[in-house]
C-alpha positions in Angstrom: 0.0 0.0 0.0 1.4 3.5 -0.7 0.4 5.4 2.3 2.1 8.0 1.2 -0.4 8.1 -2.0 -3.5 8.0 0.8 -2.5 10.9 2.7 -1.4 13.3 -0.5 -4.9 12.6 -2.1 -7.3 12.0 1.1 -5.7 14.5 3.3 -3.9 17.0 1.8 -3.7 19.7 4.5 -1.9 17.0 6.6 0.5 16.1 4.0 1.0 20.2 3.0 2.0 20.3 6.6 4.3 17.6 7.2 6.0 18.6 4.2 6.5 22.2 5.1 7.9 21.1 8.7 11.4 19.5 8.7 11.1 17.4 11.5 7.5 16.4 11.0 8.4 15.1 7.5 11.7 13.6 9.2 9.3 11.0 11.7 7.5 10.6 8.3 9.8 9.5 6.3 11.1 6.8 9.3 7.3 6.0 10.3 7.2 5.2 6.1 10.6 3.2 6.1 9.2 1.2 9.0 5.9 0.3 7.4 7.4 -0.1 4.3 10.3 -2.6 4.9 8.4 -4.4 7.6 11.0 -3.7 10.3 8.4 -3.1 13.1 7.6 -5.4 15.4 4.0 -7.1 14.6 2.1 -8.9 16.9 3.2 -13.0 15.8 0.9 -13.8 13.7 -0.6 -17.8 14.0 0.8 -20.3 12.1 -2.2 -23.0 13.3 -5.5 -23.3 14.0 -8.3 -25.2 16.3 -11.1 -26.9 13.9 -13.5 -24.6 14.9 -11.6 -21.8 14.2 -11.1 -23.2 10.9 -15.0 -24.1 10.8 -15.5 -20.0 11.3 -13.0 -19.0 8.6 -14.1 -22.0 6.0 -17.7 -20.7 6.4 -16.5 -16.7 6.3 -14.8 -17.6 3.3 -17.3 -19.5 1.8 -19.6 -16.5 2.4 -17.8 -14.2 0.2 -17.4 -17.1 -2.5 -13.2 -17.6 -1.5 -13.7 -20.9 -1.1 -14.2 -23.9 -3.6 -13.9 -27.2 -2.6 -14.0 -28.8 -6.2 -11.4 -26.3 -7.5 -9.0 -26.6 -4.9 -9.1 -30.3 -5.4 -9.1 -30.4 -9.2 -5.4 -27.5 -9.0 -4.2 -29.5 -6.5 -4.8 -32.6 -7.9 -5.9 -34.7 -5.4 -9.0 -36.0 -2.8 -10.1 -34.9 0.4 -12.0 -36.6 2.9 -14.0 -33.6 3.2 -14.2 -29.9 2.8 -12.7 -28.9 6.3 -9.9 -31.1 5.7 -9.1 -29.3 1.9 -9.6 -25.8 3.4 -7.0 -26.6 6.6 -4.4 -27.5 3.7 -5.1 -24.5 2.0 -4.9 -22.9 4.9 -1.7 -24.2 6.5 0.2 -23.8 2.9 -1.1 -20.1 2.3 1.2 -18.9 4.7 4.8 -20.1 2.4 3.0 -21.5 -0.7 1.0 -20.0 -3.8 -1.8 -22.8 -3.5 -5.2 -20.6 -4.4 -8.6 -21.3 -2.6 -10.5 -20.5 -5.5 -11.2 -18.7 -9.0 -11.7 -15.7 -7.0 -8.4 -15.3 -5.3 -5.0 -15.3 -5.8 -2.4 -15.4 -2.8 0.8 -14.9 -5.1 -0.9 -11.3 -5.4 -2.3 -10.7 -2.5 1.2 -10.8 -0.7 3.1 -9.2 -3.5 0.3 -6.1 -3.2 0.4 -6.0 0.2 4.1 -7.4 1.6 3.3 -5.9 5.0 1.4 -8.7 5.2 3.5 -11.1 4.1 6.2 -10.0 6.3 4.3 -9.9 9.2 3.6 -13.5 9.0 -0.4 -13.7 8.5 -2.4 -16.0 6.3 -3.2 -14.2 3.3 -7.0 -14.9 2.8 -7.6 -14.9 6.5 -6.1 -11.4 6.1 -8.2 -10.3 3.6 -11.6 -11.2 5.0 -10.9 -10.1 8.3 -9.3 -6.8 7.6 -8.4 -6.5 4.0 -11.8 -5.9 2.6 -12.0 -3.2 5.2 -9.1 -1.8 4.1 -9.2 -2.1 0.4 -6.5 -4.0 -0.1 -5.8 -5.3 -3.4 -7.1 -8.5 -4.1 -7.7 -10.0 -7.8 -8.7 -13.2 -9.5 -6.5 -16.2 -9.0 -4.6 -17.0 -12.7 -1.1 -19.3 -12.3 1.6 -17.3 -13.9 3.1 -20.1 -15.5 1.7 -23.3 -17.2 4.3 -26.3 -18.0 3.8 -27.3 -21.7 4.6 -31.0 -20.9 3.1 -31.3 -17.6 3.5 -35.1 -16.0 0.5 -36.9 -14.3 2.3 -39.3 -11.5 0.4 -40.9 -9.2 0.3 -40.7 -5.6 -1.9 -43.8 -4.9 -0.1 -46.5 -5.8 2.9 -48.5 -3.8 6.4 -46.4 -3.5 9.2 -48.1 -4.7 11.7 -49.6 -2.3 14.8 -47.5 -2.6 17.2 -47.1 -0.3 17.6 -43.7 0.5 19.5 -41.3 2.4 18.1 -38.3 4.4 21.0 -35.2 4.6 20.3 -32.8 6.8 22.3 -29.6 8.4 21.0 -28.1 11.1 22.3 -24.6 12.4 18.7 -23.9 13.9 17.9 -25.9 16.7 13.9 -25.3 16.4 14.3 -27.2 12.7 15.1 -30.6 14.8 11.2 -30.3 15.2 10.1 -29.8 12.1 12.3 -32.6 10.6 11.0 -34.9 13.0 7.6 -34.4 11.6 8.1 -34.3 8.5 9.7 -37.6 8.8 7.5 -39.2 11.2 4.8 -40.3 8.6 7.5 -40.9 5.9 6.4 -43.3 3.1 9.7 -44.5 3.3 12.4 -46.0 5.8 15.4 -43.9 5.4 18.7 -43.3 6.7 19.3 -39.8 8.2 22.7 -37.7 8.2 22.8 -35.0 10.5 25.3 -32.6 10.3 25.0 -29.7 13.3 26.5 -26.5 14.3 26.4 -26.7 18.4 27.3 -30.1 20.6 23.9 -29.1 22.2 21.9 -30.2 19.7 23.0 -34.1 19.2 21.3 -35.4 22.6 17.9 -33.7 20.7 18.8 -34.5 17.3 19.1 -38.2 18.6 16.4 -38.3 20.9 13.8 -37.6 18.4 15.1 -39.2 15.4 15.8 -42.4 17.1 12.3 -42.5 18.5 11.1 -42.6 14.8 9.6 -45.9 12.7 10.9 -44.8 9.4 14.1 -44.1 10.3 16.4 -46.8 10.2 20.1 -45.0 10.9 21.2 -42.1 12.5 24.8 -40.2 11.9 25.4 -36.7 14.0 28.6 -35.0 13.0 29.6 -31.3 14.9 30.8 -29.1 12.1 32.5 -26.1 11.7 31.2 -23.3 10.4 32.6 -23.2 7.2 30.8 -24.3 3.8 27.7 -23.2 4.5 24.9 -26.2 3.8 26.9 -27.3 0.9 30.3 -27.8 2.8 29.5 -30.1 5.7 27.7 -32.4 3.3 30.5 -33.2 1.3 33.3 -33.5 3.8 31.1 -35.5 6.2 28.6 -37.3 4.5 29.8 -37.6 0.2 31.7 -41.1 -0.3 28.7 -43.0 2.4 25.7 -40.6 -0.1 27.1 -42.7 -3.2 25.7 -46.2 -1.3 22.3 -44.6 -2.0 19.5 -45.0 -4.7 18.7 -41.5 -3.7 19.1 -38.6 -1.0 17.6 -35.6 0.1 19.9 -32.2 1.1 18.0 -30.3 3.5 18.9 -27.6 5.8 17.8 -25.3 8.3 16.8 -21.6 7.0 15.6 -18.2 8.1 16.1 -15.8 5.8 15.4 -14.9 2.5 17.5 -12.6 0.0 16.9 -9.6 2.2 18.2 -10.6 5.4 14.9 -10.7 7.1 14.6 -13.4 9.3 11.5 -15.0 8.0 10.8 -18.8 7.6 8.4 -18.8 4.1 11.2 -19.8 1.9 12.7 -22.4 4.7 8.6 -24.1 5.1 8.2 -24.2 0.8 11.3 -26.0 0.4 10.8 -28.1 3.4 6.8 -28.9 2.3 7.7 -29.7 -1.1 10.7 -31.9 -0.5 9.8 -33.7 3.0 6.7 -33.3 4.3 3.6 -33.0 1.8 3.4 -37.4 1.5 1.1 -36.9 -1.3 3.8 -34.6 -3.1 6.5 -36.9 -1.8 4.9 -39.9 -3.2 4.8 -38.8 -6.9 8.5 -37.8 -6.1 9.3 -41.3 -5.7 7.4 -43.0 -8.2 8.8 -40.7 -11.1 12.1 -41.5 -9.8 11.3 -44.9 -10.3 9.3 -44.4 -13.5 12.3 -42.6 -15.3 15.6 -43.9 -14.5 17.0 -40.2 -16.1 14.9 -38.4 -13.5 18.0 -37.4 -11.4 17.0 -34.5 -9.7 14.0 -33.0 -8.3 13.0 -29.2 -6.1 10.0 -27.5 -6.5 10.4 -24.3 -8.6 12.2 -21.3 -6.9 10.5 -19.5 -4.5 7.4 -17.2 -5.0 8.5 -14.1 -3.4 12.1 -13.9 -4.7 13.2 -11.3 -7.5 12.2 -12.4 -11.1 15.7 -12.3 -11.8 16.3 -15.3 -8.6 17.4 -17.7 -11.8 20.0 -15.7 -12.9 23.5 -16.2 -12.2 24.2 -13.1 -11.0 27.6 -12.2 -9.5 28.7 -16.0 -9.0 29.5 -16.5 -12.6 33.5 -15.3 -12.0 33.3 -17.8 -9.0 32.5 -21.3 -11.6 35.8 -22.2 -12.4 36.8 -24.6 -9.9 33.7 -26.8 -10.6 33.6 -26.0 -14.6 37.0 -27.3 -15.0 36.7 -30.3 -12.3 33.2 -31.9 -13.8 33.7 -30.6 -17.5 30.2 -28.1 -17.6 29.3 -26.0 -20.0 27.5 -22.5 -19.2 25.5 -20.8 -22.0 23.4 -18.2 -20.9 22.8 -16.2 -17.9 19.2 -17.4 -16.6 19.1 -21.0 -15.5 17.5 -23.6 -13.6 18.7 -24.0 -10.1 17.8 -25.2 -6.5 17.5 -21.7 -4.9 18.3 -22.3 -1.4 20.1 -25.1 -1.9 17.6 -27.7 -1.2 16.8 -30.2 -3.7 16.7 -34.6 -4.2 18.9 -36.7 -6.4 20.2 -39.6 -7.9 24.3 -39.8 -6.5 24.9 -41.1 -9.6 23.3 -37.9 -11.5 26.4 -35.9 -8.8 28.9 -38.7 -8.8 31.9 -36.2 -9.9 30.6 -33.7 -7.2 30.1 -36.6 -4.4 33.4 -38.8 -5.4 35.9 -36.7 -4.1 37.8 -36.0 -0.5 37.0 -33.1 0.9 38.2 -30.7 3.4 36.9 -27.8 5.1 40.1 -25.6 3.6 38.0 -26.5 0.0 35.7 -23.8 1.1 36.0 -20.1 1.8 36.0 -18.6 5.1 32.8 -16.6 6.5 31.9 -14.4 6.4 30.7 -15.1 3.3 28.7 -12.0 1.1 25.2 -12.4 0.1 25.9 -13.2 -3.4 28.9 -14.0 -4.5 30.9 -16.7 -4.0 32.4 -20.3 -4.5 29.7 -21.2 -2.5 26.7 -19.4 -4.6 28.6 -21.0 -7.8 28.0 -24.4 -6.9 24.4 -24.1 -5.8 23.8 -23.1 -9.7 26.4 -25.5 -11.3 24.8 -28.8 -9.4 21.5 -29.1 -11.9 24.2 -28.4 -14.8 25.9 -31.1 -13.9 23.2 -33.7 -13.5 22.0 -32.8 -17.1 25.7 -33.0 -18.2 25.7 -36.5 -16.8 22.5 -37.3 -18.7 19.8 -36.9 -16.6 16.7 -34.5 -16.2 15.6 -31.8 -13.5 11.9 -32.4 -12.3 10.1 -29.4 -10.7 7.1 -28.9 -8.8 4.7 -26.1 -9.5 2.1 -25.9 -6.6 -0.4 -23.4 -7.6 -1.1 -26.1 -10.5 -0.2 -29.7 -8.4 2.0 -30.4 -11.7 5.2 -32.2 -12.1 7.2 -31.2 -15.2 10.5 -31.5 -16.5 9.6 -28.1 -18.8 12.4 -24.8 -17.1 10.4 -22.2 -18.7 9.4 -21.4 -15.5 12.7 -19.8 -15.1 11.3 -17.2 -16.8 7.4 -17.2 -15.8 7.8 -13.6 -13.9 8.8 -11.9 -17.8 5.2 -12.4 -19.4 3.9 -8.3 -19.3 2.5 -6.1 -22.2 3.6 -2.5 -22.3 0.6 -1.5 -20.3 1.3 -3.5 -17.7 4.9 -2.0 -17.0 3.1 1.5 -17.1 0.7 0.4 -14.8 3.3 -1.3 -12.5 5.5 2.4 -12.4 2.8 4.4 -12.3 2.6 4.1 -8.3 5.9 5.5 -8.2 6.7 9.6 -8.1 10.6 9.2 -9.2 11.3 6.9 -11.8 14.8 6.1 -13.6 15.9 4.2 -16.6 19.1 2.5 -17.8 20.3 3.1 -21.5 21.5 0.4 -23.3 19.0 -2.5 -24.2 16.8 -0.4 -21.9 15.6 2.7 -24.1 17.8 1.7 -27.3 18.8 -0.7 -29.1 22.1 -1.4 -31.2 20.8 -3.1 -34.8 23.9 -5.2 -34.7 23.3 -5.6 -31.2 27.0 -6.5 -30.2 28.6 -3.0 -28.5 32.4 -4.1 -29.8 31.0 -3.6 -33.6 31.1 -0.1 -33.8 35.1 -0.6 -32.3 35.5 -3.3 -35.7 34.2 -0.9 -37.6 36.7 1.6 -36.9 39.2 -0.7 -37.3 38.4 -1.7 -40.1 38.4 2.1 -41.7 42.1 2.5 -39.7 43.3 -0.6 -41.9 42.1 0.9 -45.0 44.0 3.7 -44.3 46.8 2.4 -43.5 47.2 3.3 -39.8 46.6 -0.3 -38.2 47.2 -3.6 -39.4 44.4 -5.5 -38.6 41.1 -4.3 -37.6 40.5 -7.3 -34.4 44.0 -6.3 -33.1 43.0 -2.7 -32.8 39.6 -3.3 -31.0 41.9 -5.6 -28.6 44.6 -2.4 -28.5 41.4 -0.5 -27.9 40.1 -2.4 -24.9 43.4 -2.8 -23.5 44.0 1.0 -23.5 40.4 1.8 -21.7 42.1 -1.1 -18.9 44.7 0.8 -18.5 43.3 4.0 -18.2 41.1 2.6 -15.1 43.8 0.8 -13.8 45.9 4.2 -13.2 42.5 5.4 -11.5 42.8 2.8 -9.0 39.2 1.4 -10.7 38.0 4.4 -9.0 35.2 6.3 -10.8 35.2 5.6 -14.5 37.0 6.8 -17.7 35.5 8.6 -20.8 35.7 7.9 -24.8 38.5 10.5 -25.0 40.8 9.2 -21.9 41.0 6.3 -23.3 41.6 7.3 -26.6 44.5 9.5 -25.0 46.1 6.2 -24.3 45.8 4.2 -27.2 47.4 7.4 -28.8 50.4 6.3 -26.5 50.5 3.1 -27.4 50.3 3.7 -31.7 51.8 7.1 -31.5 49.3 9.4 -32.2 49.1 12.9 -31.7 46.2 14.4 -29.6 44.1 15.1 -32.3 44.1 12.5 -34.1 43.5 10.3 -31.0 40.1 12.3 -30.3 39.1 12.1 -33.8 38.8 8.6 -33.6 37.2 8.3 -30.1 34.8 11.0 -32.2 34.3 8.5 -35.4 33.9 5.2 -33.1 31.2 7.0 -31.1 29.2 7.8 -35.2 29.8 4.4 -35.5 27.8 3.3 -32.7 25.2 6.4 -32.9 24.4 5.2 -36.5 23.6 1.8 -35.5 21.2 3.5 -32.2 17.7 2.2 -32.7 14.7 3.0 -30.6 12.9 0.5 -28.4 10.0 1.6 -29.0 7.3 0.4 -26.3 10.0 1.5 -23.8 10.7 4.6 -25.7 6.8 5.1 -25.3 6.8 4.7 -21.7 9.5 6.8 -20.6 7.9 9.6 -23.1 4.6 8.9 -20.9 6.0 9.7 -17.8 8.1 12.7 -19.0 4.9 14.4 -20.1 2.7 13.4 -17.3 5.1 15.0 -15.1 6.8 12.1 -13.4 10.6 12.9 -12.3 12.0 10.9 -14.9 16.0 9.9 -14.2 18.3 8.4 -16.6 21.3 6.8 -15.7 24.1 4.6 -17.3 28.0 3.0 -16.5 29.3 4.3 -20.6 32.3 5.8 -21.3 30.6 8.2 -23.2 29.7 12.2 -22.6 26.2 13.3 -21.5 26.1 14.9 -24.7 26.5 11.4 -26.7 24.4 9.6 -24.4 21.6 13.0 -25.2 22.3 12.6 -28.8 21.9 8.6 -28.8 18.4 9.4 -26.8 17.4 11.9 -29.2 18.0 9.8 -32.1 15.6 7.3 -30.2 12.6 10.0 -29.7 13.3 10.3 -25.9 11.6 13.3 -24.9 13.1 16.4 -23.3 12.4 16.6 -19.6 14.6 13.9 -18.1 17.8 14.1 -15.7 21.1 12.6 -17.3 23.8 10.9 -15.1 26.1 9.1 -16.7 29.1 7.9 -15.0 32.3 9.2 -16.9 31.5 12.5 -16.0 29.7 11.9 -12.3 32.5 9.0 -11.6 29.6 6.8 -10.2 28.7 4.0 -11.2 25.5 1.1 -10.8 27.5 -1.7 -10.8 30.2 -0.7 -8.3 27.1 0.5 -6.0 28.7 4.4 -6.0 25.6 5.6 -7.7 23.2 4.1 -5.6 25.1 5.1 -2.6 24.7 8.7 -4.0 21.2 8.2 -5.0 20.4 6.9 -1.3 21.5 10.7 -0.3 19.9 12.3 -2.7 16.5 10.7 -3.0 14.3 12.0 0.0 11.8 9.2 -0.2 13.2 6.0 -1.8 10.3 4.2 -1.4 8.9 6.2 -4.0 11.5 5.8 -6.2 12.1 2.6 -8.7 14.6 2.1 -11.3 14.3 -0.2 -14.5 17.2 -1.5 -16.5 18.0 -5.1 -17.8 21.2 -5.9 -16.0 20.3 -8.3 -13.4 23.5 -7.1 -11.0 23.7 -3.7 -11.7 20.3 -2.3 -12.7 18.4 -5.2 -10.1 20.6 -6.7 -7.3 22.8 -4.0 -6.1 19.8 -1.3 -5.8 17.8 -3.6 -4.0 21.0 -4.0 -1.9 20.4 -0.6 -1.0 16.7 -0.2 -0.6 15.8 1.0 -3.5 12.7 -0.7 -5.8 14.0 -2.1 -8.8 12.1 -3.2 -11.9 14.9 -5.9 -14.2 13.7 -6.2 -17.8 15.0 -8.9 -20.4 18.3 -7.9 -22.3 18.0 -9.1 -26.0 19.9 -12.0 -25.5 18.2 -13.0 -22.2 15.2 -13.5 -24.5 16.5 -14.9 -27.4 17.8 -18.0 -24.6 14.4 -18.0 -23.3 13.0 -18.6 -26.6 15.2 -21.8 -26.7 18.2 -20.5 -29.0 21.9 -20.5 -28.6 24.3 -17.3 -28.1 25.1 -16.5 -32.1 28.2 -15.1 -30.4 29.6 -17.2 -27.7 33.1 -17.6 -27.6 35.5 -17.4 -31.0 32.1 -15.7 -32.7 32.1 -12.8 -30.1 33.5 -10.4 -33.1 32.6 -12.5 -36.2 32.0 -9.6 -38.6 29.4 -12.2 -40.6 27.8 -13.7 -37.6 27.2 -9.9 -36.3 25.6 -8.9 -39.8 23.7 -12.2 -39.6 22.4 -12.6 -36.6 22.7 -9.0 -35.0 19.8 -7.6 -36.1 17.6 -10.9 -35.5 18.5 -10.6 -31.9 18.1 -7.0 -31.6 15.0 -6.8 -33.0 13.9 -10.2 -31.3 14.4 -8.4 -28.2 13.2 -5.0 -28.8 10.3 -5.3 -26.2 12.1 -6.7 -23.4 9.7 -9.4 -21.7 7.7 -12.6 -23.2 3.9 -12.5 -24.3 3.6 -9.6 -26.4 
C-alpha cells in the first residue's frame, strides 16, 4: 500500500504540513521506512489453528465465494475426505506457498500487493476477510503465472518403490530438529538420516527424536564447523557414504530470504515440497522410479524472490573450480537451479561432485557476502551437472499440483504487455531508466562492432594492421586508463583514446578524432525501443521525475544525442558515470542516489542488467524493476548465443544474426 499516496490525495492539509515542517516530514519518512520494509515489530501472527476456528473461517470464506472445494481439489490434484480437511491445507500452505482457494483469489498477489502482510507472517485470505476488505486492499482473480507445456500426471496412490535412501540434513537452527522430526514421522519410506550440526547441544535432541522414529532406520550426527555453508559439511562428512544410495535428500535449516529478514516462508516451501507433503513426496518417488534419467527433483524457486532469482548473477566469476573439475558448459545467464540449496537426487546424476575427498580448507571462510561466491557457484552449477551426466531436472509447481520436467518457468515472472509496465510504475513519483538495451537498441546488437568498424576504416587507411588487433589495443587501452585510476570512478571515450594514442603514436588530435568516429559508428547503429521509448515519453509528459542513468564511457552529450535519435523526450535528468565518476555496478551511484533521494520508497529504477540495474539497488533499498536484455530472450525462446566464444567479433555472424536478436528483443519481456 502506498500510504504515502492516501494521505497526498485523502488528506492534503496534513500532507501540506508535514512537508513544510522539517522534523515532522523527518518522523514521516522513518514512520514510512518502518511500514514499508516491515521492520516493526508485529504482533506474531498464527501459524495454526483449532477446527472450529477453521470451521468459522471456511464458512466466512465460503460466504464471500473464497472458497471452492472442487477447484481446490481439481489445482491441487488430489482427494479430500471432506471440505474442512481441503480448506485446513489451504490454509496451512497459504502462509509459504502460492496454493489458491478459489477462481476468485489469488495469494501470489495478494502478498506481493500487500508485503506488510506477508512480512508480518499472517495468512493471506484470513487477512483479507478479516481486515483486507476493510481496508481495500488489493485483491484479484486467481490466474497461475506459469503453465508447463509437458506437464507429468504421477500418481500418488499407488505402492512407492523400495529404494534405499538417504536423508541429509544440516541443522544450524535448533527449532528445525522439530520440524524434521515431523516431517519424517509419517515418511512413506524408511530412510537413513545424516545430521550434520553447528552446536554439541543439539545431538542429545537430534538423537532423541530421530531415534524415536519408525521410518528411520540409521542415525549419523557429526559437529561441524562453520565453514561451507549447507553445501560444505555435506560433502566433507557425508559424500563417499551418499554414493551407497539409490537417492538422498539435502535439506537444511533456514531463516532468511534474500533480504536478510529473518523470516521462515522460503525455509517451510522448500521443506513442504521436499519432505513433508506425503502426497507430493509420493509422486516424487514414483517418477524416480518411473524414469531412470529423472536425477533430480525441487519444487520451482521461490514465489516471493526477485524475477531475476534464476540468474547467475555475481557468481559467474566464481564457476571455475567446478567448470573445470566436472567438465560443464554454461550458455546463458538465466538457468534452472535449486535456490536455497535444497533439492533430491540420484548420486549417480552428482557422482563427480560426491566422489571426491574433501576438506573444510575447499571452502572459503565466513563471512561469506550475500551473493557471490564459490559457495553461490555451486548451488547453480549442481543441476548443470546432473544434465551433463545425462539426466533431467523435475520441478514442482504448486499453484497447479504439476510435475514437469519443462524450465520455462525460469522465466514465468517476464510475461507483461507494455501497459502493464506502465501500470506497474505508475505508483511511483521518481522513476529512472538505464540506457542500453533499456531505451535503445544497437541493430547489430554487439557494443564491440562499432570498435571493428573503426578498425576496419584504420586498416584501409593504413594506420593499423588488422582491424581485431586494434579493437583488442582499444580495450586494453580503456584497462589501463582505469587501472591508473585505481578502478575508481570511470573513464571517458577521449581518456582512453589518450592512451591508445600512446600506445600507436598518435598525436592528440588524431586520438580524439577517432574516439569522435567510433562514437558515429555506434550512434548510426542506435535504434529505438520503442514500447520503452513510449513509456519513458509517458511519464516525462505526465510530469513524473523521470531519471536516466548509465556506467558508458561516453559524454552526457553522446548519451543525449543517442536518446534523441531514439525519440526520448526532453524533460529527463542525465547521469552518466564518466563525467559523475559513479557507477550502478560498483554501488557508487546508488550510494549517491540513497542521499539524494528523499523518499526511496517512492523511487524505482528499471534497466535489464540483473547485478547492476536489479541486485545491487535492491542491496540498498531501493525498488528495482529488471527487464529482459536481447539476448536474455533470445535464450528464453530456446536459442543459442550466435556469439559465444571465437564468434564474439565475427563480422558475418554480427551482420547475420545481430539484427535478428536485436530486433527479437526489442520489447524486453515474453507474451507480447
Amino acid at each position: 500500500m502506498n500510504y504515502r499516496n492516501v494521505i497526498n490525495n485523502k488528506f492534503p492539509r496534513v500532507a501540506a504540513t508535514i512537508k513544510g515542517n522539517a522534523a515532522l516530514l523527518k518522523v514521516a519518512k522513518k514512520l514510512e521506512h518502518i511500514i514499508q520494509t516491515g521492520s516493526y515489530k508485529p504482533i506474531k501472527a498464527k501459524k495454526s489453528y483449532t477446527k472450529a476456528e477453521l470451521s468459522n473461517m471456511l464458512q466466512l470464506a465460503k460466504s464471500h465465494g473464497l472458497f471452492d472445494l472442487q477447484w481446490y481439489s481439481n489445482y491441487q490434484r488430489r482427494s479430500f475426505s471432506c471440505e474442512l480437511e481441503a480448506f485446513e491445507d489451504f490454509a496451512k500452505k497459504s502462509f509459504f506457498s502460492n496454493v489458491n482457494p478459489s477462481p476468485a483469489f489469488d495469494t501470489e498477489t495478494y502478498f506481493k500487493a500487500n508485503v506488510d502482510v506477508y512480512h508480518s507472517g499472517e495468512n493471506p485470505l484470513i487477512h483479507y476477510l478479516s481486515s483486507g476488505l476493510a481496508e481495500r486492499r488489493h485483491s484479484v482473480p486467481a490466474a497461475p503465472k506459469w503453465r508447463p507445456s509437458k506437464p507429468i500426471h504421477i500418481s500418488a496412490d499407488d505402492k512407492v518403490t523400495e529404494f534405499k535412501i538417504a536423508i541429509c540434513l544440516h541443522v544450524f537452527y535448533q527449532d528445525f530438529v522439530d520440524y524434521y522430526t515431523q516431517c519424517l514421522s509419517n515418511f512413506p519410506s524408511n530412510v537413513d538420516v545424516f545430521v550434520s550440526v553447528s552446536d554439541e547441544k543439539f545431538i542429545d535432541s537430534v538423537q532423541q527424536q530421530l531415534s524415536a522414529l519408525d521410518t528411520v532406520n540409521k542415525i549419523t550426527i557429526k559437529v561441524v564447523p562453520n565453514r561451507g555453508r549447507n553445501f560444505g559439511p555435506m560433502l566433507v562428512e557425508f559424500s563417499q557414504a551418499l554414493l551407497e544410495y539409490d537417492l538422498f535428500c539435502h535439506l537444511h535449516s533456514k531463516k532468511s530470504l534474500y533480504s536478510g529478514r529473518e523470516q521462515t516462508q522460503w525455509a517451510d516451501y522448500l521443506g513442504e515440497y521436499l519432505l513433508n507433503d506425503k502426497h507430493v513426496i509420493k509422486q516424487v518417488l514414483n517418477q524416480f522410479a518411473a524414469d531412470p534419467k529423472c536425477g533430480m527433483y525441487y519444487p520451482t524457486s521461490f514465489w516471493m524472490m526477485p524475477n531475476w532469482v534464476n540468474h547467475w548473477l555475481k557468481n559467474k566469476p566464481f564457476t571455475k573450480k567446478w567448470v573445470d573439475q566436472w567438465d560443464i558448459s554454461i550458455n546463458s545467464d538465466f538457468l534452472a537451479y535449486p535456490a536455497g540449496g535444497m533439492f533430491w537426487a540420484r548420486p549417480t546424476a552428482l557422482k563427480q561432485m560426491l566422489d571426491v575427498n574433501y576438506q573444510y580448507e575447499d571452502f572459503p571462510e565466513e563471512p561469506l557476502p550475500n551473493d557471490g561466491s564459490e559457495l553461490h557457484a555451486l548451488e547453480r552449477c549442481v543441476g548443470l551437472l546432473a544434465e551433463k551426466n545425462g539426466y533431467k531436472q523435475l520441478f514442482y509447481y504448486p499453484p497447479l499440483g504439476q510435475f514437469t520436467y519443462d524450465q520455462s518457468h525460469i522465466l514465468a515472472n517476464y510475461v507483461n504487455r507494455a501497459e502493464g509496465i506502465k501500470n506497474q510504475l505508475q505508483p511511483f513519483e521518481t522513476i529512472s531508466f538505464d540506457v542500453f538495451d533499456t531505451l535503445v537498441m544497437r541493430r547489430f546488437f554487439v557494443p564491440d562492432y562499432a570498435k571493428l568498424l573503426l578498425g576496419k576504416k584504420l586498416v584501409s587507411d593504413d594506420v593499423v594492421k588488422d582491424a581485431h588487433e586494434f579493437v583488442a589495443l582499444r580495450n586494453q587501452a580503456e584497462f589501463e586508463v582505469r587501472k591508473q585510476k585505481n578502478f575508481v570512478g570511470d573513464v571517458t571515450i577521449f581518456e582512453t583514446y589518450q592512451q591508445l594514442g600512446e600506445t600507436l603514436g598518435w598525436n592528440d588530435d588524431f586520438a580524439k578524432e577517432n574516439a569522435q568516429l567510433e562514437f558515429a559508428y555506434d550512434l548510426d547503429m542506435i535504434e529505438p525501443k520503442n514500447e520503452m521509448v513510449d513509456i519513458i515519453n509517458h511519464f516525462i509528459v505526465t510530469g513524473k521525475d523521470v531519471m536516466v542513468i548509465s556506467d558508458t564511457y561516453y559524454t552526457e552529450h553522446q548519451v543525449t544525442m543517442m536518446l534523441k535519435k531514439a525519440g526520448v523526450a526532453n524533460g529527463y535528468r542525465l547521469i552518466v558515470s564518466s563525467e559523475s565518476g559513479l557507477r550502478k555496478d560498483s554501488g557508487t551511484m546508488w550510494a549517491w542516489l540513497k542521499e539524494e533521494i528523499a523518499q526511496p520508497a517512492t523511487f524505482i529504477h528499471v534497466g535489464d542488467n540483473a547485478v547492476a540495474d536489479s541486485q545491487i539497488p535492491g542491496d540498498f533499498g531501493f525498488n528495482n524493476f529488471h527487464i529482459l536484455n536481447p539476448l536474455d530472450k533470445w535464450h528464453a525462446a530456446g536459442w543459442d548465443n550466435p556469439f559465444a566464444g571465437s564468434k564474439s567479433l565475427d563480422e558475418q555472424e554480427i551482420l547475420k544474426w545481430g539484427p535478428l536478436v536485436s530486433q527479437f528483443g526489442r520489447f524486453p519481456f515474453l507474451g507480447e
